[in-house]
N, C-alpha and C positions, 0 to 999 in steps of 0.2 A: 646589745652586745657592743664591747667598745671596739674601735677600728685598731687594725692591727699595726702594730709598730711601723713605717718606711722611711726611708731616706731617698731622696731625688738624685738622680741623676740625669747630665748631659751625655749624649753619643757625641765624643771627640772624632775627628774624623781620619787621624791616623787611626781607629778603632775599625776604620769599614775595610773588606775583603774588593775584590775587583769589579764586583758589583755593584759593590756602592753600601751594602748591608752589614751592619753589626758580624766582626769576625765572630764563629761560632766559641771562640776560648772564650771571650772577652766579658760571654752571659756569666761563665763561672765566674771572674775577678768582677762583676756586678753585684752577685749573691753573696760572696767573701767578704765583698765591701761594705754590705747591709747586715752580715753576723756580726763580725764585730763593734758596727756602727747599734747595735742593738745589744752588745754588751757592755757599751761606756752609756748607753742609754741607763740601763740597769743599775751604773756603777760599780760594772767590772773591769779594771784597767787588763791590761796585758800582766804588765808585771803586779797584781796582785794574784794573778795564776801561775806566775813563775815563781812568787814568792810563798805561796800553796804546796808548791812542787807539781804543780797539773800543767797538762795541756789542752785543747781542744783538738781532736781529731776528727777530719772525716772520713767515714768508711764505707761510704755508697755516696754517689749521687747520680740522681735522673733529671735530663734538661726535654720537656716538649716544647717545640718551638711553633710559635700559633701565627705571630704576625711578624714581618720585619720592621726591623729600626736601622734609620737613616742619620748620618752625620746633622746636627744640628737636634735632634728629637730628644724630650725631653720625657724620663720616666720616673715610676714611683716604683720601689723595690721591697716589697713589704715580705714581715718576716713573721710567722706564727711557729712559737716550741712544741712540741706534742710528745706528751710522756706517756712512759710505760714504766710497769715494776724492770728491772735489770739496767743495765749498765749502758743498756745507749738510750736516744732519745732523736726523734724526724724534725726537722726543721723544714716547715714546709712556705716555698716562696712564691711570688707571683709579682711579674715584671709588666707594669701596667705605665700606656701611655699615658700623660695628663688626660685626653679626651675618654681616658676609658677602655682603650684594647687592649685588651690580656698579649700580650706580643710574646711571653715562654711562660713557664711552669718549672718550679725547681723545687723537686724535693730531695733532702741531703740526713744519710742518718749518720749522726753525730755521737760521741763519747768523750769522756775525760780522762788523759794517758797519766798515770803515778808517773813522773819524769825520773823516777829512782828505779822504779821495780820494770819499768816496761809495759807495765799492763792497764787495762779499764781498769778504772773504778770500778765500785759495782753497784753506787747510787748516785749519781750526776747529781743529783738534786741538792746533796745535803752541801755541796761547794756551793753550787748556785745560790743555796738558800743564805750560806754563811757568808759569803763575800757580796753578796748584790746590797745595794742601798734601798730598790725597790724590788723585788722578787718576782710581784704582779708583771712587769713587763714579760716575765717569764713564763705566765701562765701558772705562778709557782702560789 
């Protein structure tokens, strides 16, 4: 199986709470940072979605949080798409230290908004599939 997309990131240390630990918002702008970092992966710019007329939306997300991260720690934020037939699709992630510990869990389900009508699409896919340069990143 090929290993799943990630982008690294540092724990900046205005990012820690009073404890010293990764503020709890900060996993979500982690996860945000690794979606779209795995749609220029793909070769999907932003504005080739604005000039689509789509957007990315998300309309659920779940954060487990397993181990802390500390100012200076260094992690991998890996991203897997997971489809279904209809209009959304899970993007599920895993915020893993260099050494290995799963430190949260994030899974986010996602859709693409008609920026004209308001509404899902009602096949994610067939944008992804038209606008990406590699698709495969997509699971596609």
């Amino acid at each position: 199986m090929e290993e799943p997309f990630s982008v690294r990131i540092e724990v900046r240390g205005y990012e820690t709470d009073t404890q010293g630990h990764l503020n709890q918002a900060v996993y979500l702008q982690y996860a945000e940072h690794a979606r779209w970092s795995i749609l220029r992966r793909g070769g999907i710019e932003q504005q080739d979605l604005l000039a689509r007329g789509v957007g990315p939306v998300a309309l659920e997300t779940n954060i487990r949080y397993l181990r802390e991260l500390r100012a200076g720690d260094e992690m991998d934020v890996e991203c897997v798409f997971e489809w279904s037939e209809g209009k959304v699709f899970r993007i599920r992630q895993t915020i893993r230290k260099t050494d290995g510990t799963v430190s949260a869990e994030v899974t986010a389900v996602g859709g693409l908004l008609d920026l004209s009508e308001r509404k899902l699409l009602k096949d994610p896919r067939e944008v992804f599939e038209e606008l990406a340069s590699d698709p495969s990143v997509f699971g596609l």
